[in-house]
C-alpha positions in Angstrom: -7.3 7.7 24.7 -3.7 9.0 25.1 -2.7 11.8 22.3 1.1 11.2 21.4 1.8 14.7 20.1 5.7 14.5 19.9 8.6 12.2 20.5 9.9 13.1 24.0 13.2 11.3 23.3 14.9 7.8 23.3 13.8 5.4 26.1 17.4 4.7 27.1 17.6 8.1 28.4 18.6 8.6 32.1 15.7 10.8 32.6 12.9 7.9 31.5 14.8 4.9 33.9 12.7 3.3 36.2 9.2 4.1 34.5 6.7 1.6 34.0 7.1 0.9 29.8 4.3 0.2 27.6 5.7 -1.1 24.0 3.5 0.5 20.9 4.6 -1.8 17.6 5.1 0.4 14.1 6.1 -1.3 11.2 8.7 -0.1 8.8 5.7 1.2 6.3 4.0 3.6 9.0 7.5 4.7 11.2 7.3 8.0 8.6 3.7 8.3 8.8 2.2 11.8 10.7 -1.0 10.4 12.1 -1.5 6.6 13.3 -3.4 5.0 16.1 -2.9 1.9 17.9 -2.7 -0.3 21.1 0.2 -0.8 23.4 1.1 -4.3 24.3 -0.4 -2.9 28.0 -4.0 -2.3 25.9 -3.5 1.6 26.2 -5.3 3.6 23.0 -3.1 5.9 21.4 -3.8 8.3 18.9 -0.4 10.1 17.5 -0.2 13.1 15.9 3.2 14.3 15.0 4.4 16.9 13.7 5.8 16.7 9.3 9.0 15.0 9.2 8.9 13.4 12.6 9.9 9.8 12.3 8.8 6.4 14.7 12.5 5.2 15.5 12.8 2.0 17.8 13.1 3.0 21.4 11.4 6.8 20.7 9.2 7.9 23.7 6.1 9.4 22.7 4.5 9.5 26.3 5.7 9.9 29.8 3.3 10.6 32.9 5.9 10.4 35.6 5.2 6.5 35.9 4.7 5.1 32.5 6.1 5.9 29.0 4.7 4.7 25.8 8.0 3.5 23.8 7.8 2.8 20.1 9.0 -0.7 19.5 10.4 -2.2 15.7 9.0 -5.4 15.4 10.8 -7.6 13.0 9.3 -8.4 9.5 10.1 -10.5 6.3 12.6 -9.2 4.3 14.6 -10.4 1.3 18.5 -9.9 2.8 20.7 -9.9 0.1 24.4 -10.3 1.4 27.5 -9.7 -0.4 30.3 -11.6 0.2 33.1 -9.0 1.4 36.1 -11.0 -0.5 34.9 -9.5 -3.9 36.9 -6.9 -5.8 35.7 -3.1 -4.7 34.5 -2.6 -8.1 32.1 -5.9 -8.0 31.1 -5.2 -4.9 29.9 -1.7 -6.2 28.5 -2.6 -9.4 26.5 -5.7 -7.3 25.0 -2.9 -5.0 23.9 -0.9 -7.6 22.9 -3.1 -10.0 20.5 -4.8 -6.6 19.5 -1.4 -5.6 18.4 -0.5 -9.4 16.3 -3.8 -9.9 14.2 -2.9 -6.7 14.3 0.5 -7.2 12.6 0.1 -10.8 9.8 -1.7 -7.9 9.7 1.4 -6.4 10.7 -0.8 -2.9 12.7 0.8 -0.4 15.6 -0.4 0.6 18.1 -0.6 3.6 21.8 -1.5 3.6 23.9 -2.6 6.7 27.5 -3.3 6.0 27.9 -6.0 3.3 23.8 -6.3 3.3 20.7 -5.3 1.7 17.6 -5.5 2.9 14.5 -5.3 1.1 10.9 -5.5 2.5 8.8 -8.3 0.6 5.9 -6.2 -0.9 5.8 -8.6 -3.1 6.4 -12.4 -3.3 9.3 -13.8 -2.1 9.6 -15.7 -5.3 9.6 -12.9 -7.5 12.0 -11.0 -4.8 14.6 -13.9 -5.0 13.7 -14.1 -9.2 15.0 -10.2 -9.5 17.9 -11.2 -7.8 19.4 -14.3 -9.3 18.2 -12.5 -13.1 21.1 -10.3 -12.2 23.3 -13.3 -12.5 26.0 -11.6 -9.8 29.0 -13.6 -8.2 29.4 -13.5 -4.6 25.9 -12.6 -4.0 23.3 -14.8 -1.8 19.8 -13.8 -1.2 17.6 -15.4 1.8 14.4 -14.2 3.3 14.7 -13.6 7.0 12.9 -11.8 10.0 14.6 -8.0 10.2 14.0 -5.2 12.3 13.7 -2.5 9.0 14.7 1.0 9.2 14.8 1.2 12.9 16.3 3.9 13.2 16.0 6.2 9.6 13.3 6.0 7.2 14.3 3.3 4.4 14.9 5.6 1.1 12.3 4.4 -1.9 13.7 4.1 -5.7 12.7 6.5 -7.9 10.8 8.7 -5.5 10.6 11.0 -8.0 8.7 9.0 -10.4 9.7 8.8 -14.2 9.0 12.2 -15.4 10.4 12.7 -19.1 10.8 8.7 -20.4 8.8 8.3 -23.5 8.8 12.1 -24.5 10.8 12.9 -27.5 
C-alpha cells in the first residue's frame, strides 16, 4: 500500500514529465476530505492522509518515485447545469443567480458557477432538481442535467454551512 501524505504539486509540472502516471479518481464529495483510500486505474492501493485544509484538485500529484506518480483525476458526474442566457438585463441576471443559489442552498447542496452557469450536484432527483428550478418561474433561465467535471479545482461552497441558528426563537 502506498501512503499519499501530501500533494507534491500539479502533474503538468516540468519536474513530473516523462513519469509513468497512474490516475486515482475522487469525486467532487471526497476532493476536501483528509483521509480516503482507493485504487489507481494501474490497481496500486493507496491510503491518503493529508494534512487539514488540503484539497484533491484535478491533476494534484500525491506520489512520485522517480518513475511513476499517482495523479488525482476529476471524473465527471451528473449535475443539474443551470445556464443563464447572457442577453438578460444585469439586474435579472443577478436576481436569477441568487434567487438559483438560495433555492439549493435552503438544500444545503453545494454549488459551482462558471461564467453564465451553475452547476449543482444531483443529491437528489433530477426531477425534483429541475422542479426547484422552474418553481422559480425565471426568464432566460434553462436547466439540463449533464456530465461535469465539479469543483476541479476549489472545493464547491455549501448553502448555509452555518446551519440555521436563531429561526424560530423569539
Amino acid at each position: 500500500m502506498l501512503q499519499a501524505r501530501e500533494i507534491l504539486g500539479h502533474a503538468g509540472e516540468p519536474r513530473f514529465h516523462g513519469r509513468r502516471v497512474e490516475h486515482l479518481i475522487v469525486g467532487w464529495d471526497e476532493a476536501s476530505k483528509r483521509r480516503l483510500r482507493r485504487r489507481t486505474d494501474g490497481g496500486t492501493d493507496v491510503a491518503i492522509d493529508v494534512a487539514r485544509g488540503a484539497y484533491l484538485a484535478d491533476g494534484v500529484v500525491l506520489a512520485d518515485d522517480g518513475e511513476r506518480i499517482v495523479v488525482v483525476e476529476r471524473h465527471r458526474e451528473r449535475a443539474l447545469v443551470v445556464r443563464l442566457d447572457p442577453a438578460l438585463p444585469s439586474e435579472q441576471l443577478a436576481r436569477a443567480a441568487v434567487l438559483v443559489g438560495h433555492a439549493f442552498g435552503n438544500q444545503h447542496v453545494p454549488l459551482e458557477v462558471e461564467g453564465h452557469e451553475i452547476r449543482v450536484p444531483l443529491t437528489t432527483s433530477e426531477a425534483v432538481a429541475r422542479a426547484t428550478v422552474e418553481a422559480l418561474g425565471l426568464a432566460g433561465v434553462e436547466a439540463s442535467s449533464e456530465l461535469v467535471a465539479l469543483g476541479r479545482e476549489r472545493p464547491m461552497p455549501a448553502g448555509h454551512s452555518q446551519g440555521h441558528h436563531g429561526h424560530g426563537h423569539g
